[in-house]
C-alpha positions, 0 to 999 in steps of 0.5 A: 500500500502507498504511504499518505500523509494523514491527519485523525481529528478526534480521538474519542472512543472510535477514533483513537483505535481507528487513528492507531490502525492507519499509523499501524499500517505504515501511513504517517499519521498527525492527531488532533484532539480537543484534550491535548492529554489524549492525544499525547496518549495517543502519541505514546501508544502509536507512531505518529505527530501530534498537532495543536489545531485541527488546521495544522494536522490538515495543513500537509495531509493527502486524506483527513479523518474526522470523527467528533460528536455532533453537527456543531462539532462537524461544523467547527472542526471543519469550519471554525476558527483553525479549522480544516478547511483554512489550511486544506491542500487542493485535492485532498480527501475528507472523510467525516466517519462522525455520525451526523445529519446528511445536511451537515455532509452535504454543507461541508462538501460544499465548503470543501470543493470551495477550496478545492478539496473532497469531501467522504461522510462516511459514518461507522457501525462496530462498537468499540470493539469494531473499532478496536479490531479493525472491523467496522461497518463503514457507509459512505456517500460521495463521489464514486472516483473519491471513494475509490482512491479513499477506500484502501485507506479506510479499509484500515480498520473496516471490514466492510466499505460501502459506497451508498450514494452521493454525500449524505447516504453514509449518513442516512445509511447510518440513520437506518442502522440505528433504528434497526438497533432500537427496534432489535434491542426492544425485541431482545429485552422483552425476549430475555425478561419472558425467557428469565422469568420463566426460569430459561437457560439464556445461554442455551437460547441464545445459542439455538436462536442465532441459528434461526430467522432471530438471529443478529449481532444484539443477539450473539453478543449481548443477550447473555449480558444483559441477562447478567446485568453488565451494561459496559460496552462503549456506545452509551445511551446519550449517544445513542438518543443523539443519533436517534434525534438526527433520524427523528429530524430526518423523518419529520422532514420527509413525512416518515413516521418511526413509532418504535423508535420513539418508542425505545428513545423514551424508554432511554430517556427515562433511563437516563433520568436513572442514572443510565446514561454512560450505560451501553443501549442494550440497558434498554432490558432494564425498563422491565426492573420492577420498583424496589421500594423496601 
C-alpha cells in the first residue's frame, strides 16, 4: 500500500483505535484532539505527530479523518476558527466517519470543493470493539472516483466499505442502522425478561436462536449480558438518543413516521433520568426492573 500523509481529528472512543490502525499500517499519521492529554496518549501508544489545531494536522495531509460528536462539532472542526478547511491542500480527501445529519455532509462538501478539496461522510457501525479490531461497518456517500482512491485507506480498520450514494447516504445509511438497533434491542429485552422469568437457560437460547430467522449481532453478543446485568460496552445511551434525534429530524422532514423508535428513545430517556446514561443501549432490558421500594 502507498504511504499518505494523514491527519485523525478526534480521538474519542472510535477514533483513537481507528487513528492507531492507519499509523499501524505504515501511513504517517498527525492527531488532533480537543484534550491535548489524549492525544499525547495517543502519541505514546502509536507512531505518529501530534498537532495543536485541527488546521495544522490538515495543513500537509493527502486524506483527513474526522470523527467528533455532533453537527456543531462537524461544523467547527471543519469550519471554525483553525479549522480544516483554512489550511486544506487542493485535492485532498475528507472523510467525516462522525455520525451526523446528511445536511451537515452535504454543507461541508460544499465548503470543501470551495477550496478545492473532497469531501467522504462516511459514518461507522462496530462498537468499540469494531473499532478496536479493525472491523467496522463503514457507509459512505460521495463521489464514486473519491471513494475509490479513499477506500484502501479506510479499509484500515473496516471490514466492510460501502459506497451508498452521493454525500449524505453514509449518513442516512447510518440513520437506518440505528433504528434497526432500537427496534432489535426492544425485541431482545422483552425476549430475555419472558425467557428469565420463566426460569430459561439464556445461554442455551441464545445459542439455538442465532441459528434461526432471530438471529443478529444484539443477539450473539449481548443477550447473555444483559441477562447478567453488565451494561459496559462503549456506545452509551446519550449517544445513542443523539443519533436517534438526527433520524427523528430526518423523518419529520420527509413525512416518515418511526413509532418504535420513539418508542425505545423514551424508554432511554427515562433511563437516563436513572442514572443510565454512560450505560451501553442494550440497558434498554432494564425498563422491565420492577420498583424496589423496601
Amino acid at each position: 500500500m502507498t504511504t499518505h500523509n494523514i491527519a485523525f481529528i478526534g480521538l474519542g472512543t472510535m477514533g483513537f483505535p481507528m487513528a492507531g490502525h492507519l499509523a499501524n499500517a505504515g501511513h504517517n499519521v498527525t492527531v488532533y484532539n480537543r484534550t491535548t492529554a489524549t492525544a499525547e496518549k495517543w502519541i505514546n501508544s502509536y507512531k505518529g505527530q501530534l498537532a495543536l489545531t485541527p488546521a495544522e494536522a490538515a495543513k500537509n495531509a493527502d486524506i483527513i479523518f474526522t470523527c467528533v460528536g455532533n453537527d456543531d462539532d462537524v461544523r467547527h472542526v471543519y469550519t471554525g476558527e483553525n479549522g480544516i478547511l483554512s489550511t486544506v491542500k487542493s485535492g485532498a480527501i475528507l472523510v467525516d466517519n462522525t455520525t451526523a445529519s446528511a445536511e451537515v455532509a452535504r454543507e461541508i462538501a460544499a465548503a470543501a470543493h470551495a477550496v478545492h478539496a473532497e469531501f467522504l461522510d462516511a459514518p461507522v457501525s462496530g462498537g468499540e470493539a469494531g473499532a478496536i479490531n479493525g472491523c467496522l461497518t463503514v457507509m459512505v456517500g460521495g463521489d464514486p472516483a473519491v471513494f475509490e482512491k479513499a477506500k484502501p485507506i479506510i479499509d484500515c480498520f473496516a471490514k466492510a466499505t460501502t459506497l451508498m450514494g452521493d454525500v449524505g447516504y453514509g449518513q442516512v445509511t447510518k440513520m437506518a442502522n440505528q433504528i434497526c438497533i432500537a427496534g432489535i434491542l426492544q425485541g431482545l429485552s422483552e425476549a430475555i425478561t419472558l425467557a428469565k422469568s420463566s426460569g430459561l437457560d439464556i445461554e442455551k437460547m441464545t445459542d439455538v436462536l442465532k441459528h434461526g430467522a432471530a438471529g443478529s449481532w444484539q443477539l450473539e453478543n449481548r443477550a447473555a449480558t444483559m441477562a447478567e446485568d453488565k451494561f459496559d460496552f462503549g456506545f452509551a445511551i446519550d449517544w445513542m438518543r443523539k443519533d436517534l434525534g438526527i433520524c427523528f429530524d430526518a423523518a419529520d422532514k420527509l413525512g416518515v413516521e418511526l413509532p418504535l423508535a420513539k418508542q425505545v428513545d423514551a424508554k432511554y430517556a427515562d433511563l437516563q433520568q436513572r442514572g443510565h446514561n454512560r450505560s451501553d443501549t442494550s440497558v434498554l432490558i432494564k425498563q422491565f426492573d420492577k420498583p424496589d421500594f423496601s
